[in-house]
N, C-alpha and C positions, 0 to 999 in steps of 0.2 A: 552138486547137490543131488545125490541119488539114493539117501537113505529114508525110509521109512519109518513114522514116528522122529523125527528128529526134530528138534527143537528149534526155531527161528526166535532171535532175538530175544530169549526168554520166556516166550507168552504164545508163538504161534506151532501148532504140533502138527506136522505133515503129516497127511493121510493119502493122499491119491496121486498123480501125474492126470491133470486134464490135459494137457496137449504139451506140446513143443515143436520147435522149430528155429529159424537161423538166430534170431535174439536170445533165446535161454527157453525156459522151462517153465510150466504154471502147474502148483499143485493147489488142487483142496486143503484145504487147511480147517484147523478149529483154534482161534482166540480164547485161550485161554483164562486169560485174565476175564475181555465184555462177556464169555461162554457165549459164544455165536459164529457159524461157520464166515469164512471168509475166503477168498484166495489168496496166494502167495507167486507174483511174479520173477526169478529170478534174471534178471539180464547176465547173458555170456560176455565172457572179455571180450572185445575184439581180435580175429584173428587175422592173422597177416600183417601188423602193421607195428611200428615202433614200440616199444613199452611204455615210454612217454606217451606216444599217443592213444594210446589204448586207457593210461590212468587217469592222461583228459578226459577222454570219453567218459568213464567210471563217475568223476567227479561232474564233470558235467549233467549228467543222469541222474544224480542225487539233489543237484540244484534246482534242475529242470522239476522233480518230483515235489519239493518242496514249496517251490513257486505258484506249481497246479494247484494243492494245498488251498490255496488260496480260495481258491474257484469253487461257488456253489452254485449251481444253478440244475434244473429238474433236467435237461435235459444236456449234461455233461455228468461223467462219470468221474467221481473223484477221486483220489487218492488217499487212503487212511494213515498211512504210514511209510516212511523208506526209509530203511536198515542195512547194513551189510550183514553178508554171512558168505564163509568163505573169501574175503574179499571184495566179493563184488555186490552190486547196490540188489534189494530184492523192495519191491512193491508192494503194500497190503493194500489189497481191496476187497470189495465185497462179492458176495457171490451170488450172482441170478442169472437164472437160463436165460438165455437172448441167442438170436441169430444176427451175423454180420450182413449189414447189405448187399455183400459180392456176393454171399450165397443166394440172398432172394433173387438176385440179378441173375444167378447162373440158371437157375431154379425154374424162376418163371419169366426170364426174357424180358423186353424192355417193359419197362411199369408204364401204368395210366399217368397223365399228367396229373390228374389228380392225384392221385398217392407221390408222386415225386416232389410234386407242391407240397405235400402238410409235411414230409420226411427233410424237404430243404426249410423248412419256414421256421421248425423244430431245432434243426440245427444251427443253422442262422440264430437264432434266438441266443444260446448258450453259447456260440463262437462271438456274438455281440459283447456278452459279457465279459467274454474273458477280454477282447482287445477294449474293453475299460477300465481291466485291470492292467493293462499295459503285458498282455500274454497272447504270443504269438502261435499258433497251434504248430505249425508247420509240415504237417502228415496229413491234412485232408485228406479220404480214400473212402470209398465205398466199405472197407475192412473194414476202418477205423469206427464205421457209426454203425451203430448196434440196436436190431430193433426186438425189442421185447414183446410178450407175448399179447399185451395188452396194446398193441400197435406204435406205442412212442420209438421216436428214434433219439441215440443219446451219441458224443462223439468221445470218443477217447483218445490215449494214448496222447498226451497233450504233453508236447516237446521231446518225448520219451526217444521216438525213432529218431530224430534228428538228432537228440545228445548221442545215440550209440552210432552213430553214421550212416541209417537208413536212408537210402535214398539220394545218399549225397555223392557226388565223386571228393574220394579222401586225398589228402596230400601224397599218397601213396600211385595215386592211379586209379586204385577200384573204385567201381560202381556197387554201393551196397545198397540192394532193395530195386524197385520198378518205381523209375521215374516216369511213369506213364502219366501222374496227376501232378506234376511240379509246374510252378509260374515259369513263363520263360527264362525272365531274369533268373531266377532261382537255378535253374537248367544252366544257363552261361557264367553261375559261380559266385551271383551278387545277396547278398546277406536277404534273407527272407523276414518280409512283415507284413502287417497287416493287407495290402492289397493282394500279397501270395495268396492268401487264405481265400481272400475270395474265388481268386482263379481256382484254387484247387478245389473249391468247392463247387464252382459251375463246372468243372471237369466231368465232377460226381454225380453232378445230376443232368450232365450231358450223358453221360455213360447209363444212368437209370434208365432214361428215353431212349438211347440209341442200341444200348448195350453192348457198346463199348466206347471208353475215353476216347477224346477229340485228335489223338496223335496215336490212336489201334494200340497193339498189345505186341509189338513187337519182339520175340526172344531176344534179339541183342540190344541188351543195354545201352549199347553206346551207340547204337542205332538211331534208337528208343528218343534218347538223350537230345541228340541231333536235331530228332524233330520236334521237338517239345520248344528247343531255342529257339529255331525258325518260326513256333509259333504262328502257322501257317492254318487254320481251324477250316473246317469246312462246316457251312451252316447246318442245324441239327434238322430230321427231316419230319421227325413225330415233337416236334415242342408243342406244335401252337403257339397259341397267345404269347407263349414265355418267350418266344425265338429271341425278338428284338434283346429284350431285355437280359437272356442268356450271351446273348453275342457283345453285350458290355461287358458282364463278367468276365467273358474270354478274352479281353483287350488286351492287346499283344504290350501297351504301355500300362503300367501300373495306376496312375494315374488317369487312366482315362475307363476306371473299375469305379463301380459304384461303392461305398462305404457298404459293410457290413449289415448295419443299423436299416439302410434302404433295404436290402438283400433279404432281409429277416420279412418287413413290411410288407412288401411287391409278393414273396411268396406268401406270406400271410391273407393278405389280400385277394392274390388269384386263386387260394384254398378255398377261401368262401365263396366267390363267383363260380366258381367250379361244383362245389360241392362236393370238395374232397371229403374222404375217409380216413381212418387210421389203417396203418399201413401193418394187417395180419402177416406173419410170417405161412409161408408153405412148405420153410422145411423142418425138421424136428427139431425142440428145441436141445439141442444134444451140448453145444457152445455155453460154457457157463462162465458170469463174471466177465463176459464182453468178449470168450471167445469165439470168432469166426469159423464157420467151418471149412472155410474155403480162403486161404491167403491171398493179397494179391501178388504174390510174386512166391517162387519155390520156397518151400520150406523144409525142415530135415522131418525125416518119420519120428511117430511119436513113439516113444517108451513105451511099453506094455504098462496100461493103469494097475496099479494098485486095489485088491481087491477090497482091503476094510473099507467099511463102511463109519462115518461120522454120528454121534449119536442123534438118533432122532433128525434126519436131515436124508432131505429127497435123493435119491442117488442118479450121479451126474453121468451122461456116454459121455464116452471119452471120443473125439473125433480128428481124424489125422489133418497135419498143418493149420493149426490153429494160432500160433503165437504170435506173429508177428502183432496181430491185432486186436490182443484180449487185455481185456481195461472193464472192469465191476462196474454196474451202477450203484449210487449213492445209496444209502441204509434207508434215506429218506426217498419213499419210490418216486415223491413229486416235488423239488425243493420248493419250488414255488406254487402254493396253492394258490387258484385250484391245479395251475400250471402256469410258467411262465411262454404261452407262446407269445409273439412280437403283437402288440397291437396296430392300430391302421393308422398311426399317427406319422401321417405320410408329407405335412407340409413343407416341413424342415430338409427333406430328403432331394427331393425335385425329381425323387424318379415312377411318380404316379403316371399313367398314360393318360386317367383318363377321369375325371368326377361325377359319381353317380347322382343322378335326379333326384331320389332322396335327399343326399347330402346337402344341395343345393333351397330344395326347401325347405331344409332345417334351418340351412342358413338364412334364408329369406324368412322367417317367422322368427330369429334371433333380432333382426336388426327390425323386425317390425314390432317387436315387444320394447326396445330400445328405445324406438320412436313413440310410439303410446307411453311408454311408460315419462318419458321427458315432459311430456304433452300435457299430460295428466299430474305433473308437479307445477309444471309454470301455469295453467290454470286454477290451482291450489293455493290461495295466499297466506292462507296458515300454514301449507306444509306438511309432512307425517313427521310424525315423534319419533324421532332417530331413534328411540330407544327399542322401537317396534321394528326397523331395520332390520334385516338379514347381515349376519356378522359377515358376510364376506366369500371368497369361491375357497379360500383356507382353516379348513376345518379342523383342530387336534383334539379328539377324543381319543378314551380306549373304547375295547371291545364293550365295555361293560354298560357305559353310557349310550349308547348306539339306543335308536329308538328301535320299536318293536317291527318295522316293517320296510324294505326299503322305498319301497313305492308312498309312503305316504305324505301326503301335501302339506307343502309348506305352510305353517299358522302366519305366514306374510305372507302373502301370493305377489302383492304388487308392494311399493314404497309408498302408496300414497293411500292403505287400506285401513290405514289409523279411525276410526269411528270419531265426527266431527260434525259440530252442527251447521256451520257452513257449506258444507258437502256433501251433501247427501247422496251421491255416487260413487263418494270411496266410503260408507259404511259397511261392510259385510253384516251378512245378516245369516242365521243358520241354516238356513235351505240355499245359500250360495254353493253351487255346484264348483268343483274342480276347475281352475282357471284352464284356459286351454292355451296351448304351447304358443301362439302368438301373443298372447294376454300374460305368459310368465316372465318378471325379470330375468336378465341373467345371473344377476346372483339367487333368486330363490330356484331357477334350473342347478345351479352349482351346488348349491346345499343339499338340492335331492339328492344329487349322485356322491357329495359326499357321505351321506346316512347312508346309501347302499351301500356301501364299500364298509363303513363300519359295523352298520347292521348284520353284514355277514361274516364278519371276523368276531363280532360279538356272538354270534353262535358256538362260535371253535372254541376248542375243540372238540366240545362235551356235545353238541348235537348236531352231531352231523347230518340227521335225517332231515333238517328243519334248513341248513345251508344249503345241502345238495340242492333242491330245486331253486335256487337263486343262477344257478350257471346255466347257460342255455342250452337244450339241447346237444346242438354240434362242439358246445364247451363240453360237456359233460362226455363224449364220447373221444375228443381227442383237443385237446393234450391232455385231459384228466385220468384218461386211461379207463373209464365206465367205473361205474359203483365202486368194483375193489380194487381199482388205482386210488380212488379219491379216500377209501378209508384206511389204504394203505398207508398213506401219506402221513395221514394226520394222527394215527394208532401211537406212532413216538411222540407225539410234540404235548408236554405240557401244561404251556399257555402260551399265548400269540397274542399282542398288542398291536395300537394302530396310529402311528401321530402324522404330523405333515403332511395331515389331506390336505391336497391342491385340487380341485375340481373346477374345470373350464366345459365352458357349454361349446356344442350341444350335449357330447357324448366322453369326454375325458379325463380320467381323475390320475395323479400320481400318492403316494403315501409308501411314509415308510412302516415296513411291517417287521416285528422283533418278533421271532422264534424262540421259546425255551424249551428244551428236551429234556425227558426224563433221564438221557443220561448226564446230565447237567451241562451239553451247550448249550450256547448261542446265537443264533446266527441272524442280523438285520439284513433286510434288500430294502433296497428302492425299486419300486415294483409300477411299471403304467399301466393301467387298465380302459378298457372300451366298455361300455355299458348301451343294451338296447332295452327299449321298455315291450314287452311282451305282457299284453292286455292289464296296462296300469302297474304289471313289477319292472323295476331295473334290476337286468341279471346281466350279469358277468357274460361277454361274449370274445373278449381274448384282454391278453394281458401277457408283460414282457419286462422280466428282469434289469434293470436300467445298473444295479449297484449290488453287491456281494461281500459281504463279511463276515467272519466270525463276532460276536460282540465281548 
């Protein structure tokens, strides 16, 4: 594919060469048909190796492409489309400036824990989702995640390198690609899954800290290779806090690797204790549609770009070896509003160090409203009027019903606040102040945080001025991506619904939330969220994609 103006699959018209290298070729492109720029990845046949296995490959990559498909989440870069042209499979994605990790790595040398926390807790988040959908990434790398200009990190290239034989040693002998970030196992030839992922992901952000992966950058592959199997790591020396927890990821048995889901939480976690940031690029953003400026492994020089220009569309540098690891983000800048990062819903997981004194008196005022509130029924011989009852921690409304605020107090406070002439201590009366958090059932705590969750998708998508200040802060600056991530977001989406709120106290709600876009998808998740009260509001303080569909 080296003409200009040529037509992909009907509807896609090349305009430019953004980069290339040993996988194929990435041009600018214009979608025809949606009239919106896009990119165009072609993958190269394999070379050197059977014809057979080269149309494996071919076919594999197309598989692999359709699978991703699958996959929505804010911060994984999707796949729009995959086509042949001339034979071989070509990619639609979208097109937005970002810089790949390896560059910010080369750039500015090993990152703060901080930024290596919100960039792994990010990724973690959308690599959770995919192995829910039963998708394996298999190319973890610094390349492969891509950080846009508004600080989010997204991960791409999902199965893409592994169907073309990146990385792998082929039936043939070669080594294609730098096995620098592969699981051992994976290294010694055993079928990769879900626990790879996570090795190659503490690889990556062993490599962000130390700057460079846990098995160096050795020019021979097969070197390279060697050491990766032996799985021999040496303890990272800038982690901090993370060390312990990084040197599980790096477990030389697959099994003795934390689940993803934890992976996500623990950095999620030490983000906040930290006080991470979103992680700014330093280099230009020249890499468009996911790609890197900088491969991890040689790449072929790029084509001289293409000088037209797309209509009405920012014009893109072209910047040499960028293929290996160029993958679009989503049309949608944030699939999951406000963003899906992992919440702190860490009990399930077992891999918490440590429970914060807050937590602990949240809980100790959980069980002591528990206790009052039983106390306060069994001396009640009348009883409250079930009818006056709190429906429960499972809430299904839409957007529409959502009360006006999400902070405000339960018209039950307790079960026993029925107005009754024997009782004149469960009367409320209208100068009754705000029950205070030991004094609230847990189903009238549950209730609150379900109305916040609805309250604020009841805003969506028509005022956004009036949502924004529901997300907190440090929500609001990363994963939201500031102001124009969060209006970016939601600029496509037509209406958004809200049913199967689950809300458990103190701080936890799950629900599912349906997307409709104006270009007539639809896409449902299963979305978990954290809520903190900040002087009387519940806002949004992380949340994390659990489920992903088209509807």
């Amino acid at each position: 594919m080296n003409d200009q103006d040529a037509l992909i699959a009907g509807r896609y018209r090349l305009v430019k060469v953004i980069a290339a290298g040993g996988m194929g070729v990435v041009w600018e492109a214009w979608d025809e048909r949606l009239e919106r720029a896009v990119a165009v990845k072609q993958l190269h046949a394999l070379r050197g190796v059977p014809q057979a296995e080269a149309e494996e490959a071919k076919d594999r990559a197309m598989r692999e492409a359709r699978i991703t498909a699958r996959l929505h989440h804010a911060h994984a870069v999707p796949v729009f489309d995959a086509v042949e042209h001339d034979g071989q499979p070509c990619l639609i994605m979208q097109l937005l400036p970002s810089t790949p990790l390896s560059t910010v790595i080369r750039d500015s040398g090993p990152l703060p824990l901080a930024r290596v926390a919100t960039v792994g807790a990010e990724v973690a988040s959308a690599l959770t989702a995919a192995h829910a959908l039963g998708i394996v990434h298999r190319d973890v790398k610094p390349g492969n995640i891509l950080i846009t200009p508004d600080g989010g990190a997204h991960i791409s290239d999902f199965g893409i390198s592994h169907a073309m034989g990146d990385a792998t040693l082929t039936r043939t002998g070669m080594i294609h690609g730098t096995p620098a970030y592969l699981a051992p196992e994976v290294a010694r030839g055993e079928d990769a899954s879900f626990p790879a992922d996570v090795f190659s992901l503490g690889s990556t952000l062993y490599a962000a800290l130390e700057g460079s992966p846990p098995f160096g950058s050795d020019g021979n592959s097969l070197a390279l290779l060697h050491k990766v199997a032996a799985a021999n790591v040496s303890p990272p020396t800038r982690a901090g806090s993370l060390t312990p927890f990084l040197l599980e990821m790096l477990a030389s048995e697959p099994g003795d690797r934390p689940s993803m889901e934890a992976v996500a939480v623990t950095l999620a976690d030490l983000r906040a204790d930290d006080g991470a940031h979103e992680v700014h690029t330093t280099a230009p953003m020249a890499a468009v549609a996911g790609a890197p400026a900088v491969a991890d492994h040689a790449a072929e020089a790029d084509p001289a770009p293409v000088e037209r220009e797309p209509v009405e569309r920012e014009p893109v540098e072209r910047e040499p070896d960028l293929l290996d690891d160029l993958l679009p983000q989503h049309d949608r800048a944030r699939e999951q509003p406000p963003a899906p990062t992992p919440a702190g819903d860490v009990a399930e997981t077992g891999r918490r160090r440590r429970l914060s004194p807050l937590l602990l008196l949240v809980a100790a005022m959980v069980v002591a409203g528990l206790v009052w509130g039983l106390v306060s029924a069994l001396n009640d011989d009348n009883g409250g009027d079930p009818s006056t009852a709190d429906s429960g921690a499972t809430t299904q409304t839409t957007p529409g019903s959502a009360s006006p605020t999400p902070s405000a107090t339960p018209t039950t406070p307790t079960p026993s606040a029925t107005p009754t002439t024997s009782s004149p201590s469960a009367t409320p009366t209208p100068s009754a102040t705000t029950p205070s958090p030991s004094a609230s059932t847990p189903s009238s705590s549950s209730a609150r945080l379900g109305t916040a969750i609805t309250t604020y998708y009841g805003l969506l998508p028509g005022d956004t001025d009036s949502a924004w200040p529901l997300l907190t802060a440090g929500y609001q600056r990363s994963p939201s991506g500031g102001r124009q991530g969060f209006e970016r977001f939601w600029s496509p989406v037509r209406d958004v619904t809200v049913s199967n709120v689950r809300a458990t106290s103190p701080d936890r709600v799950t629900a599912t939330i349906t997307y409709s876009y104006k270009d007539g998808r639809t896409v449902v998740e299963s979305t978990r969220y954290r809520l903190v009260d900040e002087g009387g509001v519940l806002k949004i303080a992380a949340s994390e994609v659990l489920s992903s569909r088209r509807g």
